[in-house]
C-alpha positions as CSV (number, residue, x, y, z in Angstrom):
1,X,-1.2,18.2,11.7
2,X,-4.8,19.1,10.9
3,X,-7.0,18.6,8.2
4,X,-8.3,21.4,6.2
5,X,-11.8,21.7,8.2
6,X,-9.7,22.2,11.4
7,X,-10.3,18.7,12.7
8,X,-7.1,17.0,14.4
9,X,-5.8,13.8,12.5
10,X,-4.3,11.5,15.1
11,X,-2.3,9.5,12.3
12,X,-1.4,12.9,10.6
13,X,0.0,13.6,13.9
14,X,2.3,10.4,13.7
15,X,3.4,11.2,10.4
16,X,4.6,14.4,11.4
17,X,6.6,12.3,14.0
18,X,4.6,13.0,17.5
19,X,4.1,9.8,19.4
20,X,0.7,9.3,20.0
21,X,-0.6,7.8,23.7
22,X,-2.8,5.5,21.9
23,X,-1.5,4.4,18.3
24,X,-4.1,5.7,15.5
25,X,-5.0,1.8,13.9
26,X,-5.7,0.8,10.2
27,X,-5.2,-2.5,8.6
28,X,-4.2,-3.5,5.1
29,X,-7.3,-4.9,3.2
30,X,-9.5,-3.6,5.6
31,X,-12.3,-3.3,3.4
32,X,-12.6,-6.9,2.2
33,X,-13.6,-10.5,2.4
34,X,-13.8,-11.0,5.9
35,X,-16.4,-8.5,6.0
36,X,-20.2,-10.0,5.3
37,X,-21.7,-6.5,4.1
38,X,-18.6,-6.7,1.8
39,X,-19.4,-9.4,0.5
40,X,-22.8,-8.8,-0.5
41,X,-21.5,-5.8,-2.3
42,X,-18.9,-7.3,-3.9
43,X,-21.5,-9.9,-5.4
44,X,-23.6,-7.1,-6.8
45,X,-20.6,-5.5,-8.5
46,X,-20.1,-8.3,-11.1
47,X,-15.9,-8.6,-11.6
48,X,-13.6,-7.0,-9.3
49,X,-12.3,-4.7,-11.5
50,X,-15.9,-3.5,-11.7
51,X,-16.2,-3.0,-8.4
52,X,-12.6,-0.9,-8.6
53,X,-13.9,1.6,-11.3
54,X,-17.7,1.8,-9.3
55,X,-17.5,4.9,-7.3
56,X,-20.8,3.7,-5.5
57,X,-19.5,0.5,-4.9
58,X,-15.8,1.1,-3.9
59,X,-17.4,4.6,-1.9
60,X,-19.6,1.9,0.0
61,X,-16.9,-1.0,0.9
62,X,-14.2,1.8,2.0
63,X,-16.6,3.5,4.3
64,X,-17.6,-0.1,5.8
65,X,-14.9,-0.7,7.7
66,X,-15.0,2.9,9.7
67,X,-18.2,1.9,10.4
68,X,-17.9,-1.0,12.1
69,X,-14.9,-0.6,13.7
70,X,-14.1,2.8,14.0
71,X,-10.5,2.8,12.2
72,X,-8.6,6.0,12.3
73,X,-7.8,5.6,9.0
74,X,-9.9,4.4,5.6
75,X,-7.6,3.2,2.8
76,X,-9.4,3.7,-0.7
77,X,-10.5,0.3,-2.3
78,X,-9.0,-0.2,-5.2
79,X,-6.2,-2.4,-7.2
80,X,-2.4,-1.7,-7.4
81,X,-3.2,-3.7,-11.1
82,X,-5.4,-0.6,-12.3
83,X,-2.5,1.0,-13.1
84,X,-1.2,-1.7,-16.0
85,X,-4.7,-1.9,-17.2
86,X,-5.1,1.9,-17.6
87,X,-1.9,1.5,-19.3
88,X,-3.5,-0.7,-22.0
89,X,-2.7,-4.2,-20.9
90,X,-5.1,-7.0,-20.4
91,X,-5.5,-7.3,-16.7
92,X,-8.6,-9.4,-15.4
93,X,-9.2,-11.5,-12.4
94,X,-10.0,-15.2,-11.5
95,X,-12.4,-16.0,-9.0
96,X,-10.3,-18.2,-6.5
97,X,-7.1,-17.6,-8.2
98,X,-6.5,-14.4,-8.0
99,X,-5.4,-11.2,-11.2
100,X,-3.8,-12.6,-14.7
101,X,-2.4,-10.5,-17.1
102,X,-1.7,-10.9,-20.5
103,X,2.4,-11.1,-19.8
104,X,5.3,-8.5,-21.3
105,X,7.3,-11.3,-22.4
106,X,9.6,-8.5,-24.2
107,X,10.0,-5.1,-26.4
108,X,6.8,-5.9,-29.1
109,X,4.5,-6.4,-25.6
110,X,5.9,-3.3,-23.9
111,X,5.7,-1.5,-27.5
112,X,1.8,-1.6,-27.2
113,X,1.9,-0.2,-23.6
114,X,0.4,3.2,-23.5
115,X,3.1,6.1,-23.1
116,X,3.1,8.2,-19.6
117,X,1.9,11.3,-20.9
118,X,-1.2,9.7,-22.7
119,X,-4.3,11.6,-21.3
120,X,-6.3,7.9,-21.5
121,X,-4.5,6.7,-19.4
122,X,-6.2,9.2,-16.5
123,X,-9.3,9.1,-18.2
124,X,-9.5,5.3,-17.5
125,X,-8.9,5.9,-14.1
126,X,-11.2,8.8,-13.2
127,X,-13.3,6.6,-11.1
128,X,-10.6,5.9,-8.3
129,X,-10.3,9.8,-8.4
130,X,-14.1,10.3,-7.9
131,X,-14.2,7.3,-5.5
132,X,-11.7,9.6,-3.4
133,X,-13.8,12.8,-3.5
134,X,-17.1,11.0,-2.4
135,X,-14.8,9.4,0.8
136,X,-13.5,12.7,1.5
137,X,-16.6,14.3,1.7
138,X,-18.7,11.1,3.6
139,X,-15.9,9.9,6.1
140,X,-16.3,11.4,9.8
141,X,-14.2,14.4,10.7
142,X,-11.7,12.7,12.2
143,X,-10.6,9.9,10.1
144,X,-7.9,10.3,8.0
145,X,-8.0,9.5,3.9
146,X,-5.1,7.2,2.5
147,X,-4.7,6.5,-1.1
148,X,-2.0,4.4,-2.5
149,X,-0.3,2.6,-5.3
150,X,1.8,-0.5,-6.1
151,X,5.5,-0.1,-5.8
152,X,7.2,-0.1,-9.3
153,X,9.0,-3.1,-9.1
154,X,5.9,-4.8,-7.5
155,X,3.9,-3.9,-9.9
156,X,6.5,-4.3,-13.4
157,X,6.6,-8.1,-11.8
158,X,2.9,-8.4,-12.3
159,X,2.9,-7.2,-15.9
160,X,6.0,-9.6,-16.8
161,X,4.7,-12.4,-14.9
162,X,1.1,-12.2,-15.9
163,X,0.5,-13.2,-12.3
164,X,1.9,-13.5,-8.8
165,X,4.8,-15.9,-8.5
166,X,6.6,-17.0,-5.3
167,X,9.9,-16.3,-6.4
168,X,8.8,-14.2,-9.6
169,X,11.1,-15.9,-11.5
170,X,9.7,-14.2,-15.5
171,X,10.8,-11.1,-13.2
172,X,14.1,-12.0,-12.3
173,X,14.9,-13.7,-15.6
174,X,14.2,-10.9,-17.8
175,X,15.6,-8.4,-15.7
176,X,18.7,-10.4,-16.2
177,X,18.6,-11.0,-19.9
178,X,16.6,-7.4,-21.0
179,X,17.9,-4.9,-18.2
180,X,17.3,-2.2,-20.4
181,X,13.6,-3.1,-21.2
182,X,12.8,-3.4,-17.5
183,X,14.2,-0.5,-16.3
184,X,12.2,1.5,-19.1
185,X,8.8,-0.5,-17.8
186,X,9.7,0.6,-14.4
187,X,10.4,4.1,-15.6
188,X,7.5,4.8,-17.2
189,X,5.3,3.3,-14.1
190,X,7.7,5.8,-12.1
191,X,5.8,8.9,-14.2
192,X,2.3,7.4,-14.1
193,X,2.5,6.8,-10.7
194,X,3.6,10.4,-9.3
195,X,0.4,11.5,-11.5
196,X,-1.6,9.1,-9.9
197,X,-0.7,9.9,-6.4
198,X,-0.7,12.8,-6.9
199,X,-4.5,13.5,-8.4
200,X,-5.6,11.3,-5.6
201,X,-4.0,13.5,-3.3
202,X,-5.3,16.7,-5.0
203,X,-9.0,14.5,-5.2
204,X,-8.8,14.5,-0.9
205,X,-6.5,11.8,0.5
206,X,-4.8,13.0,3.0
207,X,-1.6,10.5,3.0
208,X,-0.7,7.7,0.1
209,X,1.1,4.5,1.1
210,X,3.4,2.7,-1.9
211,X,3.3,-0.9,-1.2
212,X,6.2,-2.7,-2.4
213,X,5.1,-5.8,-1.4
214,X,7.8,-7.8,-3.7
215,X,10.6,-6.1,-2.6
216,X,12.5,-9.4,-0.6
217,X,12.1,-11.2,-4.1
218,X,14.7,-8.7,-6.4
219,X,17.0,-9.7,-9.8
220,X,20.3,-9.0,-9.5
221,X,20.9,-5.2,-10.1
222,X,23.0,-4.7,-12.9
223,X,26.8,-4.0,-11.9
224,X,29.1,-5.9,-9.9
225,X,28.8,-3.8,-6.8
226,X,25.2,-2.5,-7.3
227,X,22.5,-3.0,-5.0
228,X,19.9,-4.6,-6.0
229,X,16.9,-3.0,-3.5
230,X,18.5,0.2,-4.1
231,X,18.4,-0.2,-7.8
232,X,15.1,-1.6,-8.3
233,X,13.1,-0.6,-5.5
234,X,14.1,2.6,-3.2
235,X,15.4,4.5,-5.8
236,X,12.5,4.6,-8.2
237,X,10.5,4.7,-5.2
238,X,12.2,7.6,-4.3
239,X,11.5,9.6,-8.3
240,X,7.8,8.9,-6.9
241,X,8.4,10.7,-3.7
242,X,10.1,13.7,-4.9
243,X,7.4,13.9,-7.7
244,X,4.2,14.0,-5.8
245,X,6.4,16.5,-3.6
246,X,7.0,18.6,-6.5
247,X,2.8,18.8,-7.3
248,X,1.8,18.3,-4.0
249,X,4.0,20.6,-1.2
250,X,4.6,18.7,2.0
251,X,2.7,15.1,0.4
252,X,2.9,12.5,3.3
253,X,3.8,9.0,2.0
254,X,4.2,5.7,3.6
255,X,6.4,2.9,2.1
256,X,6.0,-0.7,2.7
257,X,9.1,-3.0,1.2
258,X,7.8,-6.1,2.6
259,X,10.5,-8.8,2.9
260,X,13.2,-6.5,2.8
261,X,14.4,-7.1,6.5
262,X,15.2,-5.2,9.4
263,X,18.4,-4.1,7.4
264,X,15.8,-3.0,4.2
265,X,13.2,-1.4,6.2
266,X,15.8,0.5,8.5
267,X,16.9,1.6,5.3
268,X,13.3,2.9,3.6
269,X,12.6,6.6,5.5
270,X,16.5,7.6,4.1
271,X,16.7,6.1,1.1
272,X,12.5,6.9,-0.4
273,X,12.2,10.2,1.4
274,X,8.8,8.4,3.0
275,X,7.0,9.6,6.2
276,X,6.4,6.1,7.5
277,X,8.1,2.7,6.8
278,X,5.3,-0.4,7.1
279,X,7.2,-3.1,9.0
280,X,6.1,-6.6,7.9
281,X,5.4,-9.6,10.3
282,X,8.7,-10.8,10.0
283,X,10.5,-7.9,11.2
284,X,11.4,-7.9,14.8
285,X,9.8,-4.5,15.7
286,X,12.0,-3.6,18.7
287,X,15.0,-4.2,17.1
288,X,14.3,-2.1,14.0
289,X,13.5,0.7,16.4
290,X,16.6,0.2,17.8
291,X,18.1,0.7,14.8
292,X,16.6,4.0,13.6
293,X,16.1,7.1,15.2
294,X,13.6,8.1,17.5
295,X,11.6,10.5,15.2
296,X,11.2,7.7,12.7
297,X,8.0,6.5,12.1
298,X,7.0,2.7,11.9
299,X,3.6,0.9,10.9
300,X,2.7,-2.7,11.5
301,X,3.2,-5.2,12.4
302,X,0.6,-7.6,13.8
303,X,1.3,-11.6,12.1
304,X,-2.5,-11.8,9.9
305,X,-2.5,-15.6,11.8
306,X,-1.9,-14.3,14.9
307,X,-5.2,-12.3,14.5
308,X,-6.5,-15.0,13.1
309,X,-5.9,-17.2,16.5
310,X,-7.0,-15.1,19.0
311,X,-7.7,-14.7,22.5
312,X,-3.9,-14.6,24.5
313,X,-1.7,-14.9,21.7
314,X,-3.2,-11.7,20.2
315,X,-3.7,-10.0,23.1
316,X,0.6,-10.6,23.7
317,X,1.4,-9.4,19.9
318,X,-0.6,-6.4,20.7
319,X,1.2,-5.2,24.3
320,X,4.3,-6.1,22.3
321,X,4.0,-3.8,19.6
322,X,2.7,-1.4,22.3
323,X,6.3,-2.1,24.3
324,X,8.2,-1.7,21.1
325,X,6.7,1.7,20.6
326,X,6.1,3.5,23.6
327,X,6.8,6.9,23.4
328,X,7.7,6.7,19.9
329,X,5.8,7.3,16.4
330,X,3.9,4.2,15.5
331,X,0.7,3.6,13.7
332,X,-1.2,0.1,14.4
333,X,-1.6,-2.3,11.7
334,X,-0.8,-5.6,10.4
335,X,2.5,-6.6,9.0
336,X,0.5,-7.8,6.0
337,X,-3.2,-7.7,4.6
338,X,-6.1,-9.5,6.7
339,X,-7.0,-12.6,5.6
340,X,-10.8,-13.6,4.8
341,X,-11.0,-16.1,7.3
342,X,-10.1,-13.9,10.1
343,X,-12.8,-13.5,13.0
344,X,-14.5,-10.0,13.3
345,X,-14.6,-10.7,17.3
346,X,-10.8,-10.9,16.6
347,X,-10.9,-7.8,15.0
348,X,-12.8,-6.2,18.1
349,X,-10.9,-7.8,20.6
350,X,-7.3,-6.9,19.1
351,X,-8.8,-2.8,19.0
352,X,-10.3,-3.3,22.2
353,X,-6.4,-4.1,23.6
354,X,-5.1,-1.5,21.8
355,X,-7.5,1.3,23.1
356,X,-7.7,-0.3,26.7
C-alpha cells in the first residue's frame, strides 16, 4: 500500500498482509517519560490533559520519537480518557498516581453524560484532530500516521471506576447488578468512537489501533451460555470497525485485547474485522501463529522488562520474535507500553537487532 504522495508504507504493507524482510517497528507510549526532551516539554505544558489538547505540544512529543530513533510508525499523543471528558465528565490527572474520574456510580451520573450526536463533544476535541493534520504534514515521507482510541469496555471501566483497578471490580460489579446501564455506556462510546476514528482518519492517520487493554479483566456477560469477551469487548469492537469502514472505505485498524490469551487474540482479526491483532507479552507468539493463518497479521510482543534488562536477554526476545515471524506479517513492538525507566541505549540496541 502507498500513501497518497506515492511514498511506500512498510507497515501499510504488513497490514495489507505482505511479510516484510525486516518488520516495520513502533512501540506503545513511544512518545513519553523515558524520553528527556519529553520531559522538558511535558513540564512546560502544565497538566497532562493540557498537553493532550496542545497541538504544539502533542505535534512536538509525537514527532520526537521519529527523530531519534527512526520508528516506522508515529502514534498520535494523546489520552484514551479524552473521550469521557469530551463527553462531559470530570477527568483529571494525578502526578504519580495516574487519571481519576469523577465515577458513574449509576443512571443520575450517566444521565449528565453528553449524548453521541452532541456537536461539543467534537468541538472539545478539535485539537487531537489538528494535532493529526500538523503530524501528517511534518512526519518524513515514509513514516506511517497511527491514531487510536480506548476500547469500549476499557474505557466504560475508567468512567465507572473513577480510576484504574487491578481487577476493576466497580466494573464487574455494576455490570452485574445494572447490565442494562452499562451496555447503554458502552453503546454510546461505540458511536463516539467510530466518529472519532474516523475524523482522525479523514484529519491524516493513515491506520488507528483500538487498545483494549482491559480485556483479560471482563464481568460475566449476561446469559447462561454468553461469552463474556464476545459480549463486552469484540462485538462492540466490531460496531467500531464496520463504522469507520462505512465513513472511511478500506480504514485499516489494529486491535489490542491485552490479557485475553492466545485463545482471545487468535480470536480478534475474525471476530473485530481488525487488520492487525497486538499480541501482549504474555502470549507465546509462535504458538498464536500457529494457530491462525498465515495472512494474519500480528504486532508485539517484546516483555517492557525485558527491554528494560538489556544486553543478551533482549537481544534473544528479539531473534525470537524474528523466528516466530519469518516469512509472515508482523509489525515490531512491545507486548505493552514502555516503561519510564527503560534505557534509551536499550532502545537502540533492541532496533539495532532488529535491522541487523
Amino acid at each position: 500500500m502507498t500513501r497518497r504522495d506515492g511514498t511506500d508504507r512498510a507497515l501499510l504493507q504488513v497490514l495489507d498482509g505482505k511479510p516484510s524482510r525486516v518488520p516495520p517497528a513502533w512501540m506503545m507510549r513511544q512518545a513519553g517519560r523515558y524520553l528527556p526532551e519529553y520531559r522538558e516539554v511535558r513540564a512546560r505544558a502544565g497538566s497532562f490533559l493540557d498537553l493532550c489538547y496542545n497541538p504544539d505540544f502533542a505535534t512536538e512529543v509525537t514527532l520526537q520519537p521519529i527523530r531519534r530513533f527512526g520508528f516506522d510508525a508515529a502514534i498520535l499523543f494523546s489520552d484514551i480518557l479524552v473521550v469521557p471528558d469530551a463527553l462531559g465528565q470530570n477527568v483529571r490527572f494525578v502526578e504519580g498516581e495516574g487519571p481519576r474520574l469523577d465515577p458513574v456510580h449509576g443512571r443520575d451520573e450517566f444521565a449528565r453524560l453528553k449524548q453521541a450526536d452532541d456537536p461539543s463533544i467534537f468541538q472539545h476535541l478539535e485539537p487531537v484532530f489538528e494535532t493529526v493534520r500538523r503530524l501528517r504534514s511534518e512526519l518524513p515521507a515514509e513514516t506511517t500516521l497511527l491514531g487510536f482510541c480506548g476500547g469500549p469496555w476499557t474505557v466504560a471501566s475508567y468512567m465507572i471506576g473513577g480510576r484504574g483497578t487491578p481487577d476493576l471490580a466497580p466494573a464487574r460489579a455494576l455490570a452485574d447488578t445494572e447490565t442494562a446501564l452499562v451496555e447503554a455506556l458502552i453503546d454510546r462510546l461505540v458511536s463516539v468512537q467510530i466518529e472519532y476514528l474516523s475524523r482522525q482518519l479523514e484529519a491524516g492517520a493513515d491506520a488507528v489501533q483500538i487498545f483494549e487493554s482491559h480485556a483479560g479483566s471482563l464481568p460475566r456477560a449476561p446469559g447462561a451460555t454468553a461469552d463474556a469477551l464476545q459480549h463486552w469487548s469484540f462485538a462492540p469492537i466490531a460496531r467500531i470497525v464496520d463504522g469507520v469502514r462505512a465513513r472511511v472505505p478500506g480504514a485499516k485498524i489494529i486491535v489490542f485485547a491485552r490479557g485475553s490469551g492466545l485463545e482471545g487474540h487468535a480470536r480478534v482479526m475474525a471476530e473485530t474485522g481488525a487488520d492487525a491483532v497486538g499480541v501482549d507479552w504474555s502470549v507465546d507468539l509462535k504458538a498464536l501463529r500457529g494457530a491462525v493463518t498465515p495472512r494474519t497479521v500480528t504486532q508485539g510482543n517484546i516483555h517492557p522488562e525485558t527491554l528494560i534488562e538489556g544486553g543478551e536477554a533482549l537481544d534473544a526476545a528479539v531473534d525470537g520474535v524474528l523466528e516466530a515471524t519469518e516469512g509472515l506479517p508482523h509489525i515490531f513492538n512491545l507486548g505493552h507500553g514502555i516503561t519510564p525507566q527503560t534505557p534509551i541505549a536499550h532502545v537502540e540496541r533492541m532496533l539495532a537487532r532488529l535491522r541487523r
